[in-house]
N, C-alpha and C positions, 0 to 999 in steps of 0.2 A: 263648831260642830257639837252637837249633843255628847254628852261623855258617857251614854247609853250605845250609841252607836260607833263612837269610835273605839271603844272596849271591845265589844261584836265585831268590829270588822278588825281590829286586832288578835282577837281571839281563833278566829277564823283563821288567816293568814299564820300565826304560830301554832294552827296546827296542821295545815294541810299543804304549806310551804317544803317538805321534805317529802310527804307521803305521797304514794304517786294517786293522785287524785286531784291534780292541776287547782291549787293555790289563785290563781289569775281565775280561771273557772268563776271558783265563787266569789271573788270577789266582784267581777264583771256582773253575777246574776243576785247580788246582792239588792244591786236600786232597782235591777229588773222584773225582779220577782213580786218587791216587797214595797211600800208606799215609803221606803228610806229614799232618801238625797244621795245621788253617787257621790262618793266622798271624793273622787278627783285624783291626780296623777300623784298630787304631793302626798297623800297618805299613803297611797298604794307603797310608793317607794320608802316613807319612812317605816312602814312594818315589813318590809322586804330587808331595810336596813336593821333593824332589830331581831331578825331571824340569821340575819349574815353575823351579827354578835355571839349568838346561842350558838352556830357552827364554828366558831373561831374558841369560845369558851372548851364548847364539847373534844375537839379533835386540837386541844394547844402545844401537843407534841409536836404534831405533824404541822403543823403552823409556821412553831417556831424553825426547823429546817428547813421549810419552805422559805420565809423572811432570809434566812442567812444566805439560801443558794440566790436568793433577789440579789440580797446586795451584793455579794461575791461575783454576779455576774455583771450587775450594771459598772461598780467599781474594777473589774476586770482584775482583782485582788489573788485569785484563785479560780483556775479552770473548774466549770460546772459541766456536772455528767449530761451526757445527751438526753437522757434519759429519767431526770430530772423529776421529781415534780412538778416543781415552779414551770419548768422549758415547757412540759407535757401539759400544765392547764391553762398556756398562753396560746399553747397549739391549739386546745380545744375549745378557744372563747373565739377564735379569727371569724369560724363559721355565723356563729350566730349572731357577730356583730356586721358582717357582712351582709344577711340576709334580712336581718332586723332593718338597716338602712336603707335597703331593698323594698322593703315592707313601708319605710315611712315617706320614703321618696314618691311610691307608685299611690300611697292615699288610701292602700288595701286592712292596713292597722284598723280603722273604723268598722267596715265593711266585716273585717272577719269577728265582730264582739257581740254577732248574733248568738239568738238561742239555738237556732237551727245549727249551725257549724259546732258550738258548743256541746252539742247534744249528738251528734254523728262522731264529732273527736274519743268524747268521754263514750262513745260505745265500743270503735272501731279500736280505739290506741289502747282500751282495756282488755279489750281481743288480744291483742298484736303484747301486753305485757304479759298475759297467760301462757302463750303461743313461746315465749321468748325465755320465761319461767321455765317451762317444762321440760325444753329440749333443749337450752343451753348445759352446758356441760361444768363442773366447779375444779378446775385444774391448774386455774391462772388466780396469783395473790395481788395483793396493787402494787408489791416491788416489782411487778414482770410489765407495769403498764409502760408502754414503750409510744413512741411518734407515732405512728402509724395507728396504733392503737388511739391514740389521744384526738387522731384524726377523723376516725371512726366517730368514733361517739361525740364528736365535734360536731358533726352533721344529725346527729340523732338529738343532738339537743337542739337544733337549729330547726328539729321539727316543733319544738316547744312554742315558736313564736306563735301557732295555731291556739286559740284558745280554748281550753277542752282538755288539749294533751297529754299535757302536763310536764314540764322540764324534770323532776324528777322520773314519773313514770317513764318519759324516753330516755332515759340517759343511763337508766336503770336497767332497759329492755336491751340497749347495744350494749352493756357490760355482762349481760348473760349472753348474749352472742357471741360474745370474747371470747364465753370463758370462766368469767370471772362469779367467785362466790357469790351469795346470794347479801352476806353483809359486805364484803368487798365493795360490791354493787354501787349498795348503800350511800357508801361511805365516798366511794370517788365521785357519784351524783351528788352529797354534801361539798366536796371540796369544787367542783366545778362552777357551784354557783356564787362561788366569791368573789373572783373578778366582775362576773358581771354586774351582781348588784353595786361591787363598789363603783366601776363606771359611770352607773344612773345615779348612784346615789349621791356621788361626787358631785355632781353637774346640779342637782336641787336641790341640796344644802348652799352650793353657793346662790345659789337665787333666792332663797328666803333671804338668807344674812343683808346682799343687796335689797331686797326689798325693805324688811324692817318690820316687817310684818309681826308683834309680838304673841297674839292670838291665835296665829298659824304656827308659829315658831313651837309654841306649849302646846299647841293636839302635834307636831313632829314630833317631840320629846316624850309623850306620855304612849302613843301608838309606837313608836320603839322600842319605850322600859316595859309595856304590856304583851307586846307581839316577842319579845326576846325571851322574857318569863315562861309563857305557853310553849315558845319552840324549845327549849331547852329541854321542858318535863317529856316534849312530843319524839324528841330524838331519841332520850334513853329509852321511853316504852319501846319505838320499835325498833331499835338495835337490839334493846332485850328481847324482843319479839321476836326477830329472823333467829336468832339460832334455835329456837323449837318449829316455826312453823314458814309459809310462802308466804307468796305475795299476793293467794288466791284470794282472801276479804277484801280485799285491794278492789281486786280484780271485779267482785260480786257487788260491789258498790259503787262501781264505776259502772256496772252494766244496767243493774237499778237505773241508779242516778239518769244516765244515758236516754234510757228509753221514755222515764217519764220528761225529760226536756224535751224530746223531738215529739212528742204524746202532746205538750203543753205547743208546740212550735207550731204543728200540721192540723192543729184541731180550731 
């Protein structure tokens, strides 16, 4: 792949990977828009791998307790609280790996990677994060996030498989429904999307290694160190950012964006 383009769609992906402005989005309208080559599943996941790096780097407090209650629980070493992080974001992955399989089983994964859905998601779900902005209430911290709660926004991120969405922007819109601050939010939408990326990303790493492919192997490794760079700079601007302002520029360029897709769809 050209290292013009896999820069771009690295660049891309660390920055729009956390910000609710659905990440997948552009990357899907990337070859669609533009006379670029779809760069294919294995990019897609290795700069989702390198954005799962900058969140691991960013939040390695909470990381590192979360690793300790893993192993304390698998090793049965030491009882873990119910309430957990680790228990709470294994709760909150069940959803969307249930309905993701859902999705590839029925053949619907293809069908939904139009512009037309992409372009009614990124309008409606930028509603629905405004709507969820304004009237949620900021009284719950992420030590009050409990099962139930984990369960919640399990299903809110499970509306991410849409693409358009946005896995941040939904997961971000059930944690103000909660309750929960507007960086809280944030920051529990960061830590949700680790197991999942590690899942995909588990599974096609082992399939390059098997294949052998050394060509492929070096655009995975550089759209990683590239996409982990950008997310990294992308987290601290807007964690710095939520404690002065919303999520309304969010929101205003998700509804932009929105209208000219479905403008570009129906015309």
């Amino acid at each position: 792949m050209p290292i013009f383009q896999l820069m771009l769609i690295s660049i891309i992906q660390g920055i729009t990977e956390f910000l609710p402005i659905s990440s997948s989005a552009h990357l899907i309208l990337l070859p669609k828009l533009t006379t670029l080559k779809d760069q294919g599943v294995t990019i897609d996941v290795a700069v989702h791998i390198g954005t799962l790096f900058a969140v691991i780097i960013y939040f390695i407090r909470d990381i590192k307790l979360i690793v300790i209650d893993f192993i304390n629980m698998i090793t049965l070493k030491k009882k873990v609280k119910g309430n957990s992080l680790v228990i709470c974001l294994i709760v909150a992955t069940i959803p969307v790996i249930l309905f993701g399989l859902i999705i590839k089983v029925t053949g619907l994964d293809e069908s939904l990677r139009s512009v037309k859905i992409i372009g009614w998601a990124m309008l409606l779900f930028g509603i629905v994060l405004y709507y969820t902005d304004r009237t949620g209430s900021t009284n719950r911290s992420i030590k009050s996030w409990s099962i139930k709660a984990a369960v919640i926004m399990g299903f809110w991120q499970a509306l991410a498989l849409i693409p358009g969405t946005s896995r941040a922007g939904s997961t971000i819109s059930g944690a103000r429904v909660l309750g929960f601050s507007r960086k809280d939010s944030a920051k529990l939408s960061m830590l949700m999307s680790i197991p999942t990326i590690i899942a995909s990303g588990t599974l096609l790493i082992a399939g390059i290694a098997v294949s052998g492919d050394l060509n492929l192997a070096k655009d995975f490794a550089f759209a990683i160190l590239t996409s982990f760079l950008t997310a990294l700079l992308a987290i601290k601007i807007m964690m710095h950012f939520l404690n002065k302002f919303s999520y309304t520029p969010y929101v205003i360029y998700r509804v932009i964006f929105g209208l000219i897709l479905l403008r570009i769809a129906y015309s």
